[in-house]
C-alpha positions as CSV (number, residue, x, y, z in Angstrom):
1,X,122.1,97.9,110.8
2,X,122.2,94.0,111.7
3,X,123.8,91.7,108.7
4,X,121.9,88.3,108.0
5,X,124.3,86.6,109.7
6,X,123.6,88.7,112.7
7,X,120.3,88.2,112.5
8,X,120.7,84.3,111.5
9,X,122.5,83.9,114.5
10,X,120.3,85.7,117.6
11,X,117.1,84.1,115.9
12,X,119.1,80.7,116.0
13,X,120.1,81.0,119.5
14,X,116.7,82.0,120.8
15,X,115.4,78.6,120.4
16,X,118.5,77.1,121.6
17,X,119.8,75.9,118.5
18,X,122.9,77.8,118.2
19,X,125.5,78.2,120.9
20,X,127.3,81.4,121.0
21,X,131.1,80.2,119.9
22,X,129.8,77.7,117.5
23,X,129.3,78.1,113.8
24,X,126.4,77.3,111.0
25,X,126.8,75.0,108.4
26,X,126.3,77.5,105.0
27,X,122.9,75.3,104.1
28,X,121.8,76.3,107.1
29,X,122.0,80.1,106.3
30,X,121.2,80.0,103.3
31,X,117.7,77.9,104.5
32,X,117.8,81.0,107.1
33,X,118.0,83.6,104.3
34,X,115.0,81.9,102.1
35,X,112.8,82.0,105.6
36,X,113.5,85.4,106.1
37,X,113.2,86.8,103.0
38,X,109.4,84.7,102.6
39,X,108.7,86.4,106.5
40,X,109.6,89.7,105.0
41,X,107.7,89.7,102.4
42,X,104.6,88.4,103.7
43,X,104.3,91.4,105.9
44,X,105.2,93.6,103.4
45,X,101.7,92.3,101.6
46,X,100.4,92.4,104.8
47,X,100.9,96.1,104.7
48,X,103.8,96.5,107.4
49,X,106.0,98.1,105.2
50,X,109.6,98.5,107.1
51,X,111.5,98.6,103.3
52,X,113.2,95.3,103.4
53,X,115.1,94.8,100.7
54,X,115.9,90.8,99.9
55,X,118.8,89.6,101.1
56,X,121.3,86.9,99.3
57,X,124.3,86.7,101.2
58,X,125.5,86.7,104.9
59,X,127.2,90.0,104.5
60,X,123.7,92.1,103.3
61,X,122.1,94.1,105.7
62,X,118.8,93.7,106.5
63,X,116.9,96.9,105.6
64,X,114.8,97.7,108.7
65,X,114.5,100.3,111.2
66,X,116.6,99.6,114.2
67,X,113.1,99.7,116.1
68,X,112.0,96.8,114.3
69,X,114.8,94.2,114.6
70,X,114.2,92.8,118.2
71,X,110.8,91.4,116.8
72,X,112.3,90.0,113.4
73,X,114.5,88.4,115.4
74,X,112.1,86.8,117.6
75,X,109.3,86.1,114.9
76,X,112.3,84.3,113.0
77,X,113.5,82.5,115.8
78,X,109.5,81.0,116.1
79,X,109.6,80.8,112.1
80,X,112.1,78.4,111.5
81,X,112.2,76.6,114.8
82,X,110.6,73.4,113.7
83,X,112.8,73.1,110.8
84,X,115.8,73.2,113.1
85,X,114.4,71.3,116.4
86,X,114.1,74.3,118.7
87,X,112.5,75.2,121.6
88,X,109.9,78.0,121.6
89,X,109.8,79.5,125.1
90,X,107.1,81.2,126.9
91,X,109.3,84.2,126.9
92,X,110.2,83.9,123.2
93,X,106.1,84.1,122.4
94,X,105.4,86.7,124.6
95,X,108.7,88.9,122.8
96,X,108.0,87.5,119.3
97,X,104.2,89.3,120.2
98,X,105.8,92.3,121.6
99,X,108.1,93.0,118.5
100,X,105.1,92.0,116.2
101,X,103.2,94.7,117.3
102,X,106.1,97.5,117.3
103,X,106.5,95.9,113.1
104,X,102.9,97.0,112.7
105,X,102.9,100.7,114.5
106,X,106.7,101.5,112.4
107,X,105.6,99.8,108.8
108,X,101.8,101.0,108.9
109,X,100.9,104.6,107.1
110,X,97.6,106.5,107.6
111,X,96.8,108.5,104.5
112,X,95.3,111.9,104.9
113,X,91.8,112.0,105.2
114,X,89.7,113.8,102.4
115,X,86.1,115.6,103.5
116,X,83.3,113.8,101.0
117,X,80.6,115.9,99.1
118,X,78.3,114.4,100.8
119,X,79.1,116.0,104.2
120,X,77.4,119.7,105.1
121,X,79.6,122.7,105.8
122,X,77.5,124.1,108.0
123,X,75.1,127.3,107.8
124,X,75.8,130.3,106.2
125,X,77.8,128.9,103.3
126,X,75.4,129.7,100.2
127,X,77.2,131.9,98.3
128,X,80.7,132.1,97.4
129,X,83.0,131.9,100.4
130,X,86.4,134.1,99.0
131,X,88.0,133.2,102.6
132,X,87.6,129.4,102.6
133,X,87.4,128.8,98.9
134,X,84.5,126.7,99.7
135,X,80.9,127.5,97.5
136,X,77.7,125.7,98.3
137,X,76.8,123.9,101.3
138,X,79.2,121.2,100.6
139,X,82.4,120.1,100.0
140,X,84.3,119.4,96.8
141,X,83.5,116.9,95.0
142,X,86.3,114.2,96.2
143,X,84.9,110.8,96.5
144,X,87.6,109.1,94.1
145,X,90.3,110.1,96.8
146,X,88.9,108.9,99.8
147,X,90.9,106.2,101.6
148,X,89.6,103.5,103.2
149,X,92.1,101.1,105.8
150,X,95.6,101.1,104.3
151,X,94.8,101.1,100.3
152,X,91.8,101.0,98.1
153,X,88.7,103.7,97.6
154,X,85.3,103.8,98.6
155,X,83.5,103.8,95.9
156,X,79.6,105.6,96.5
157,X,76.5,102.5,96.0
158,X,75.0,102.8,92.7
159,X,71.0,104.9,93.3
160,X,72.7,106.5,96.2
161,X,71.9,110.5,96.9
């Protein structure tokens, strides 16, 4: 895993702000750090979970997959480059895009889909079915489980059959 000051660093010289042999002032980490952690968490309540953990110091490591950090690198790089000057290239859009997308497809979950009552088995259901455990023409009543998107429940319209 990358270490803030890693990350710092690749993000800084993206937008041409940071040469490779020379050093950041510690304001400007730690105005690095507060960026990143705010980024971080704002896809985390966006629902692309990638279990980042906050980060105080130069030496923590940020908690992503190794999948992910080409586009935190890159969306940081476009995230603090107006408070630093920097240049946002064509080619720095296009990979801050890129790695966006890759954020989503790791830190996104699909729960498992539940069958509602509403919805027919089929014919030849009406009595006790031993092998699928299923009575009735329909399935168990389960519309308090069903999962809609990334979180909440569909809850059936009032007067509804």
């Amino acid at each position: 895993m990358a270490t803030v000051a890693q990350v710092g660093k690749a993000s800084l010289q993206r937008i041409l702000v940071q040469a490779s042999e020379a050093q950041l002032e510690p304001d400007e980490y730690a105005d690095f750090m507060f960026a990143l952690n705010n980024y971080m968490n704002e896809l985390n309540a966006q629902g692309i979970q990638l279990g980042f953990t906050e980060v105080n110091d130069l030496g923590d490591e940020v908690t992503i997959p190794a999948g992910a950090l080409r586009g935190v690198i890159a969306n940081m790089a476009i995230e603090v480059a107006p408070d630093y000057g920097g240049v946002v290239t064509d080619a720095l859009a296009k990979a801050a895009k890129e790695g966006l997308q890759t954020m989503r497809l790791i830190g996104q979950t699909m729960g498992n889909s539940k069958m509602p009552s509403t919805l027919p088995i089929g014919s030849g259901n009406e009595s006790n079915n031993r092998v699928s455990g299923v009575s009735g023409h329909f399935y168990p009543d389960s519309e308090a489980t069903i999962l809609a998107e990334t979180t909440g429940s569909i809850a059936l319209e009032t007067g509804t059959t």
